[in-house]
C-alpha positions in Angstrom: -13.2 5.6 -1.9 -15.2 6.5 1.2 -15.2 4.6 4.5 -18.4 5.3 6.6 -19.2 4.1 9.8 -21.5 5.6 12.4 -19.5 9.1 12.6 -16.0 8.2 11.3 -15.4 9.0 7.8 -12.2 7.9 5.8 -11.2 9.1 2.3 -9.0 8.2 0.1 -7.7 7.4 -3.6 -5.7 8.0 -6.6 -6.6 11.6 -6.6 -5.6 14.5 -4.6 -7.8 16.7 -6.7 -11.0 15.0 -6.4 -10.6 14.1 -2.6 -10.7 17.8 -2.0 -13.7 18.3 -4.1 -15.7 15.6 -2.2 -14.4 17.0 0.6 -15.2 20.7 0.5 -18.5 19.6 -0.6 -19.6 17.5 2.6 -17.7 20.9 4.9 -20.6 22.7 2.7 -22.9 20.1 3.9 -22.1 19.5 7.0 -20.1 22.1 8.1 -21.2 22.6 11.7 -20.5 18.7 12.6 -17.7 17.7 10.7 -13.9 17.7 12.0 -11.2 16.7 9.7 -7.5 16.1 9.4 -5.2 15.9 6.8 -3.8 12.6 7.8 -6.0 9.7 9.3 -4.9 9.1 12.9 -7.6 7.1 14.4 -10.1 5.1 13.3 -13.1 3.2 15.0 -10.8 3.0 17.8 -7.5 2.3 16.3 -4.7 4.7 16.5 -3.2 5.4 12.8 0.2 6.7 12.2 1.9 7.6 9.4 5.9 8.2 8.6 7.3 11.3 7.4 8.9 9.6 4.4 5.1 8.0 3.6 7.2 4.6 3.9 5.9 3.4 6.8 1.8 2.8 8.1 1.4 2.0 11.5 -2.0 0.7 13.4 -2.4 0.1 17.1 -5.6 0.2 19.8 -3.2 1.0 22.3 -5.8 2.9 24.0 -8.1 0.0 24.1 -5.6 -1.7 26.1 -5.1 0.3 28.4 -8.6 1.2 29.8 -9.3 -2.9 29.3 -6.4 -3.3 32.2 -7.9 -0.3 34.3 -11.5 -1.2 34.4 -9.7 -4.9 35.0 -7.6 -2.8 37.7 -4.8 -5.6 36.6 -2.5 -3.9 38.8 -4.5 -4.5 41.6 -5.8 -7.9 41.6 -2.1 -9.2 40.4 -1.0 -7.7 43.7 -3.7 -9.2 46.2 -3.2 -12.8 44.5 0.4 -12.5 44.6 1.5 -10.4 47.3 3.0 -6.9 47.8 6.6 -8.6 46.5 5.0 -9.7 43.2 7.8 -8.9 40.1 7.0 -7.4 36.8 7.2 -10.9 35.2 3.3 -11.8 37.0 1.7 -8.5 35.2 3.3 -9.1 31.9 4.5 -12.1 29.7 6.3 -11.7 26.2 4.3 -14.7 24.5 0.6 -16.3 25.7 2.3 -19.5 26.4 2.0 -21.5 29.8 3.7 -24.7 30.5 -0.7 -26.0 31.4 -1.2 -25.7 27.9 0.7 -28.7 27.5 -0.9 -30.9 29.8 -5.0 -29.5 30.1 -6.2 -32.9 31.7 -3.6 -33.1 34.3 -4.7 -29.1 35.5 -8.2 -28.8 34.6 -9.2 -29.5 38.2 -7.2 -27.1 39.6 -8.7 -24.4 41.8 -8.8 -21.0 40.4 -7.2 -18.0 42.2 -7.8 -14.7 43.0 -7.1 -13.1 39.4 -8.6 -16.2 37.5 -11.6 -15.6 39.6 -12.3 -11.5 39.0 -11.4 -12.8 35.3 -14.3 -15.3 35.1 -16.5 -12.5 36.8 -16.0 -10.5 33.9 -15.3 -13.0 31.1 -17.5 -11.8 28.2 -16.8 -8.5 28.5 -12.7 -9.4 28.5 -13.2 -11.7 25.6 -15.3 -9.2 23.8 -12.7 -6.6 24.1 -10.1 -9.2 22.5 -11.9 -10.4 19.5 -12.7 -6.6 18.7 -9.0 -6.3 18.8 -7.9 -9.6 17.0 -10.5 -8.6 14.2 -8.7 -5.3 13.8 -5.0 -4.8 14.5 -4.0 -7.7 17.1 -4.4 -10.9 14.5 -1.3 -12.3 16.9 -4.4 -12.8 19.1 -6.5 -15.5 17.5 -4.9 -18.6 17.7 -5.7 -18.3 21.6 -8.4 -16.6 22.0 -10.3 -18.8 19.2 -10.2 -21.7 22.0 -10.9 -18.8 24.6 -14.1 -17.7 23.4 -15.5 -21.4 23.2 -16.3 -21.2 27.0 -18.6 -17.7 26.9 -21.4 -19.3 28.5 -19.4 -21.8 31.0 -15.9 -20.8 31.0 -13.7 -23.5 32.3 -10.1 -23.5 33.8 -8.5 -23.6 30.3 -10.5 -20.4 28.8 -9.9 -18.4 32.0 -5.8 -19.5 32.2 -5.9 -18.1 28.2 -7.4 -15.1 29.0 -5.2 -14.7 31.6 -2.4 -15.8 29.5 -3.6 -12.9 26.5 -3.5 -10.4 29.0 -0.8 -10.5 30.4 0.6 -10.9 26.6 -1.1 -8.0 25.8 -0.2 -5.7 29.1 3.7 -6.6 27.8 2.7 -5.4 24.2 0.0 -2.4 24.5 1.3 -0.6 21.1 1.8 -3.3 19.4 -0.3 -3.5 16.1 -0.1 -4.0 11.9 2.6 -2.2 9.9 2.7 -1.8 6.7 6.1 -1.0 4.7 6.7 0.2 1.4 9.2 -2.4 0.9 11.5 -4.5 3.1 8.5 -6.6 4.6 9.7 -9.2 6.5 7.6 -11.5 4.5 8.9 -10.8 1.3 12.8 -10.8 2.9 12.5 -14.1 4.9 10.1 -16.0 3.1 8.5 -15.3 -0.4 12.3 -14.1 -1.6 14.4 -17.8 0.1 11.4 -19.9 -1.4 11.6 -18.2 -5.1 15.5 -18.7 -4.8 15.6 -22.2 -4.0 12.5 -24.1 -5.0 12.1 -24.2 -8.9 8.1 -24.6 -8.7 8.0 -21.6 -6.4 10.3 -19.1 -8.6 7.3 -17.4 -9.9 6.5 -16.0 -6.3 9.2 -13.8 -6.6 7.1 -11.4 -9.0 3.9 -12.2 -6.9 1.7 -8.8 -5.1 0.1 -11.0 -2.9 0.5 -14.7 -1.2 -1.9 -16.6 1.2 -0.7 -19.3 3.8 -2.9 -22.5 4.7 -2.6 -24.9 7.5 -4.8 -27.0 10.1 -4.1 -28.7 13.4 -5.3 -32.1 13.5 -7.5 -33.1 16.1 -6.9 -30.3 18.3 -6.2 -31.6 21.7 -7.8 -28.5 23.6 -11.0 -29.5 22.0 -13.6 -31.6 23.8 -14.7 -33.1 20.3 -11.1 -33.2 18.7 -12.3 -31.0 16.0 -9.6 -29.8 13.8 -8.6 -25.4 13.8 -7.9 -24.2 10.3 -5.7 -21.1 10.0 -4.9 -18.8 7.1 -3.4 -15.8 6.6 -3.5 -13.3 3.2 -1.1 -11.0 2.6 -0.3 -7.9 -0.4 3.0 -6.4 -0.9 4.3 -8.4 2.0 1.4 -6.4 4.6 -0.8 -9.1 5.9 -4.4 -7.9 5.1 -7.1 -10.9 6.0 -6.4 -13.8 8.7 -8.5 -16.6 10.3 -8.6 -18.7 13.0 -11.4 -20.9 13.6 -12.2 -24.6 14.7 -13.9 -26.4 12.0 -17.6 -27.1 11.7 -17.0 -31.2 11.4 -14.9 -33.7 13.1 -12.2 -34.4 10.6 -10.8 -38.3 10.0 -7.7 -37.7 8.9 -4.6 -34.8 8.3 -5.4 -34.6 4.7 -9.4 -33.9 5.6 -8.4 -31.3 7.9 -6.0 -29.7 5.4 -8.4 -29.6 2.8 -11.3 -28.0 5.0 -9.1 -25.3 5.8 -7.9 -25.4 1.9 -10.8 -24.4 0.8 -12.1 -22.1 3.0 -8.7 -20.2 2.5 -9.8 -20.7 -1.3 -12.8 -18.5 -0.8 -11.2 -15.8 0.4 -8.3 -16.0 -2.3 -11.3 -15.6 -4.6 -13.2 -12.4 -2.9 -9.4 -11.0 -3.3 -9.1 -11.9 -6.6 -12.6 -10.1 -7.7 -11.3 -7.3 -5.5 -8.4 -7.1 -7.7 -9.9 -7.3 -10.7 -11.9 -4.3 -10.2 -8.6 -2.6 -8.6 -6.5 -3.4 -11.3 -4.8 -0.1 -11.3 -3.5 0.0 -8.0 -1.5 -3.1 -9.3 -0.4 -2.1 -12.1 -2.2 -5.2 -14.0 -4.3 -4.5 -17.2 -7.9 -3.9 -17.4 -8.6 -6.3 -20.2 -7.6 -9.1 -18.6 -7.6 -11.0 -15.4 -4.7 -10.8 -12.5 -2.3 -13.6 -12.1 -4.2 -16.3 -9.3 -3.4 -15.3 -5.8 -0.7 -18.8 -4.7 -2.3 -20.6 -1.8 0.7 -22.3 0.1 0.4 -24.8 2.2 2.6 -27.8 3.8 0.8 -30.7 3.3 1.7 -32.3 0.4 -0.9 -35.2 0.2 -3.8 -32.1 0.3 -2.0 -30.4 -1.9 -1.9 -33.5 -4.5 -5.3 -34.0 -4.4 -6.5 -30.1 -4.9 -4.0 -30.1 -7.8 -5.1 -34.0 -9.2 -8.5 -34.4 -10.8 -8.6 -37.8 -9.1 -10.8 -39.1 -6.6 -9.5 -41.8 -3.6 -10.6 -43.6 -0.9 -9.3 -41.0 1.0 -10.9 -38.2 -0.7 -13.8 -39.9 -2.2 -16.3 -38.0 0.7 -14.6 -34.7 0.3 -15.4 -34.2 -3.7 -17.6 -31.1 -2.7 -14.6 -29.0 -0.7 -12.1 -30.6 -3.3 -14.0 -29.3 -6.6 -14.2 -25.9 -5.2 -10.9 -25.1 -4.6 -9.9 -26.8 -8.5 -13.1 -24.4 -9.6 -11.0 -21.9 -8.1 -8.1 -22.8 -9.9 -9.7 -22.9 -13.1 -9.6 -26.5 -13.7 -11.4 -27.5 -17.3 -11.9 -31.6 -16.6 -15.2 -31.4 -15.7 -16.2 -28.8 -18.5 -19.0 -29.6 -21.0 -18.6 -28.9 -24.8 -18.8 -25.6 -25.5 -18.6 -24.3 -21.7 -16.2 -21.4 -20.9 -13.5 -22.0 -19.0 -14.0 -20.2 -15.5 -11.1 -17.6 -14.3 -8.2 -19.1 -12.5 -8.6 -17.5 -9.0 -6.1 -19.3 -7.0 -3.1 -21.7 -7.6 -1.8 -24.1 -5.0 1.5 -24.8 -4.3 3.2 -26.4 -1.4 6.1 -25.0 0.8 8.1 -25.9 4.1 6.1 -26.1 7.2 8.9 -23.8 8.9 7.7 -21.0 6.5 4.4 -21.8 6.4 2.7 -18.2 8.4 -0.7 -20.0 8.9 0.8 -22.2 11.2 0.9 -19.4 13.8 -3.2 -19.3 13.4 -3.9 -23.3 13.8 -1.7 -24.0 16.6 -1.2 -22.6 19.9 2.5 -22.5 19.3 5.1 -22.4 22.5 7.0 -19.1 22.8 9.9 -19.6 20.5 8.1 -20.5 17.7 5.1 -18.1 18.6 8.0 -15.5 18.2 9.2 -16.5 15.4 6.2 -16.9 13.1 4.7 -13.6 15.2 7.2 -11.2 13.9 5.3 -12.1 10.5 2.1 -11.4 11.8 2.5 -8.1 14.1 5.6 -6.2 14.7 6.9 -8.6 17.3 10.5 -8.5 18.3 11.9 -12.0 18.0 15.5 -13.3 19.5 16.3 -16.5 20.1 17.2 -15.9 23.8 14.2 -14.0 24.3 12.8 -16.5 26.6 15.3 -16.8 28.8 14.7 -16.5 32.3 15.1 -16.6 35.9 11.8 -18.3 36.1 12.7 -21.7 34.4 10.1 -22.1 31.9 12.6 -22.3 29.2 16.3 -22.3 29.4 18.8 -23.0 26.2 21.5 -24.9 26.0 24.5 -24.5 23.2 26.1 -27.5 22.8 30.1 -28.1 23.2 31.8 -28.8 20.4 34.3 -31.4 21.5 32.3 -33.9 23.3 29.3 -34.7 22.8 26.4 -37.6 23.1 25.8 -39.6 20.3 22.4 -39.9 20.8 22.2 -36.3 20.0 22.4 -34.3 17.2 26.3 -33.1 16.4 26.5 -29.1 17.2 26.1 -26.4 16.0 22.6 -26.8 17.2 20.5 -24.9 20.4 18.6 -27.0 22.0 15.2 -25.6 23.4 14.1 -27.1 26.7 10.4 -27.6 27.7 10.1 -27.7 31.3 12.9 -27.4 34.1 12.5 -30.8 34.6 14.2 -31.9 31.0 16.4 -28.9 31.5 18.2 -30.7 34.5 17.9 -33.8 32.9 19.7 -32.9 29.9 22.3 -30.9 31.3 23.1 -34.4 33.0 23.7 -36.2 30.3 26.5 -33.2 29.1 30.2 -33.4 29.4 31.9 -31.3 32.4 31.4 -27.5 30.8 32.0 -24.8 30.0 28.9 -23.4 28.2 28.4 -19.7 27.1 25.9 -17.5 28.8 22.3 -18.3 26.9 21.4 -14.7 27.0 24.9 -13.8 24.0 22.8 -16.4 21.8 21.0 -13.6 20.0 22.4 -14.2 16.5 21.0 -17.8 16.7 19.5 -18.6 13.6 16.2 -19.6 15.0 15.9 -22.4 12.3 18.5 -24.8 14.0 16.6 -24.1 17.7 15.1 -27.7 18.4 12.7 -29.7 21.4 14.1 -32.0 24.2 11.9 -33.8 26.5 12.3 -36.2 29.0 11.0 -38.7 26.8 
């Protein structure tokens, strides 16, 4: 297989001896021009490393970072809006999250300062910097820099604060990228494997190459038209391979709408994959005569996933018969067949799963720090702890529970309780019997499962 682009060449495949040979005949070729390694270690801009053991493939644009924040000069205009005094904690962040993301209306009058400002100077050359990246080794940047890139001709408060927020994200994570494992995926350990074990209809995913994830938000609430974002993620042998975040092209009525929309554009890519494997059959071990399994399209909704599964037609999903037959085309469904027609392949199946373990929520929703760290880890090699947000600056405190006394109007311990603003902090820790509680920074072996919202509500 050959990889051409411009002047960067990548080979590769089954053969050691004929890579050689088509090598050695383009040195012939082009022997003054060419320069070549034995091991890729950049490509179009992305730094490529490979382990020792040939376990382990790493990608990163590392680089690309770095001389974004120079011709930025971060370093500088941080310090002039904040001061000569200004901490680490203003030029980095370990998730994209604000607390204004929660509120837009209430801060979308706000004056802009100094940073925001030399950001909005430079705005589309920022945001075309980060979609180069999210399209390449930084997927964790999509869900935010979707709603970014909507202001590229008038860019409001909201799409300079998430640039802002994606830099300094990305200034606390410049080598962060995609890496790909042998075995041991986090995916296949935490989610495909639990599911298999302890959902009947799911036990066939433990045998499975390749899952995809599918999920929409609603009536997104950043969007001036409350159009619905549909997110879905791909992955093979537990390395995530294809993602998308995008806000739909229509103004969804309903959950199920949305969840369908972004069903069945999800479906179209399971089927590219699907012909991709076909004709790759041998890198999967499958045999050539006949097709691969369908690639299981996941998702959480379980009204969407009856009616992609049902041939049946509501009043619900009467006007959606055109997304709906696709994704049953997909699945090889025969109701609608004629006498005599063949019975198209079965590309995808669709199954439902947990909304905790479904990935493609990370890529519909822009998710608040714990969860964005705990869905992340799936999605880039993003250290997750449940105490990881902890700090002096009160966004987010936890609070462990006391076993002995306790509010009834709470849930019984052990839980951890994740605060959203300082505000419900104080307010909580009011309602709390006299102490003690244990330092929120020993809480690292939390299972981030049982971490739960308060509010002042």
């Amino acid at each position: 297989m050959v990889t051409l682009f411009v002047d960067d060449c990548l080979l590769t495949g089954t053969s050691d001896e004929m890579i050689k040979e088509l090598r050695q005949n383009l040195i012939d070729r082009f022997s003054d021009k060419l320069t070549w390694n034995s091991r890729v270690t950049s490509f179009l801009g992305v730094a490529c490393k490979q382990s020792d053991d040939n376990k382990t493939f790493t990608m990163s644009a590392g680089a690309k970072v770095r001389d974004l924040m120079e011709k930025l000069k971060w370093k500088e205009i941080t310090l002039k809006r904040g001061g000569a005094k200004t901490g680490r904690k203003e030029f980095t962040a370990p998730t994209p999250w604000c607390a204004e993301f929660s509120n837009i209306k209430a801060n979308e009058n706000r004056t802009l300062d100094y940073r925001q400002e030399q950001i909005k100077n430079q705005f589309r050359t920022i945001t075309g910097t980060l979609i180069y990246l999210s399209i390449t080794v930084r997927p964790d940047l999509c869900p935010y820099l979707n709603k970014a890139c909507r202001g590229q001709a008038d860019p409001k408060r909201l799409h300079i604060v998430l640039v802002e927020r994606l830099l300094l994200y990305l200034n606390h994570t410049v080598d962060h990228g995609l890496v790909y494992r042998a075995n041991g995926n986090l995916v296949e350990t935490e989610i495909i494997g639990p599911l298999s074990r302890q959902y009947p209809e799911l036990k066939r995913l433990a045998d499975t190459k390749y899952v995809m994830f599918t999920d929409a938000n609603f009536a997104d609430a950043t969007d001036e038209r409350l159009r619905s974002t549909t997110g879905w993620c791909l992955y093979c042998f537990g390395c995530l391979i294809s993602w998308k975040s995008t806000r739909q092209t229509l103004t969804a009525k309903s959950t199920l709408e949305s969840e369908i929309i972004a069903a069945a554009s999800a479906s179209d890519e399971a089927c590219w994959f699907h012909c991709l494997i076909e004709s790759l059959s041998f890198c999967f071990d499958f045999p050539a005569d006949s097709p691969p399994p369908p690639v299981p399209l996941l998702m959480d909704n379980t009204a969407a996933l009856a009616t992609s599964n049902h041939p049946m037609t509501t009043q619900a999903s009467k006007h959606l018969d055109l997304r709906v037959f696709r994704i049953r085309d997909a699945q090889g469904d025969t109701t609608a067949l004629e006498p005599g027609e063949e019975r198209p392949v079965p590309r995808i199946r669709c199954y439902w799963c947990p909304t905790k373990t479904n990935i493609a929520d990370f890529f519909s929703k822009l998710l608040q720090s714990c969860d964005f760290q705990r869905l992340g880890r799936f999605v880039v090699d993003l250290h997750y702890n449940p105490s990881a947000d902890v700090s002096g600056d009160g966004e987010l405190n936890y609070i462990l529970p006391v076993a002995d006394e306790w509010p009834e109007e709470f849930s019984q311990p052990p839980q951890l309780y994740l605060a959203e603003s300082p505000d419900s902090f104080e307010l909580f820790v009011k309602q709390l019997p006299p102490g003690p509680y244990p330092d929120p920074h020993d809480m690292a072996k939390f299972d981030p499962f049982e971490i739960f919202p308060i509010s002042t509500d």
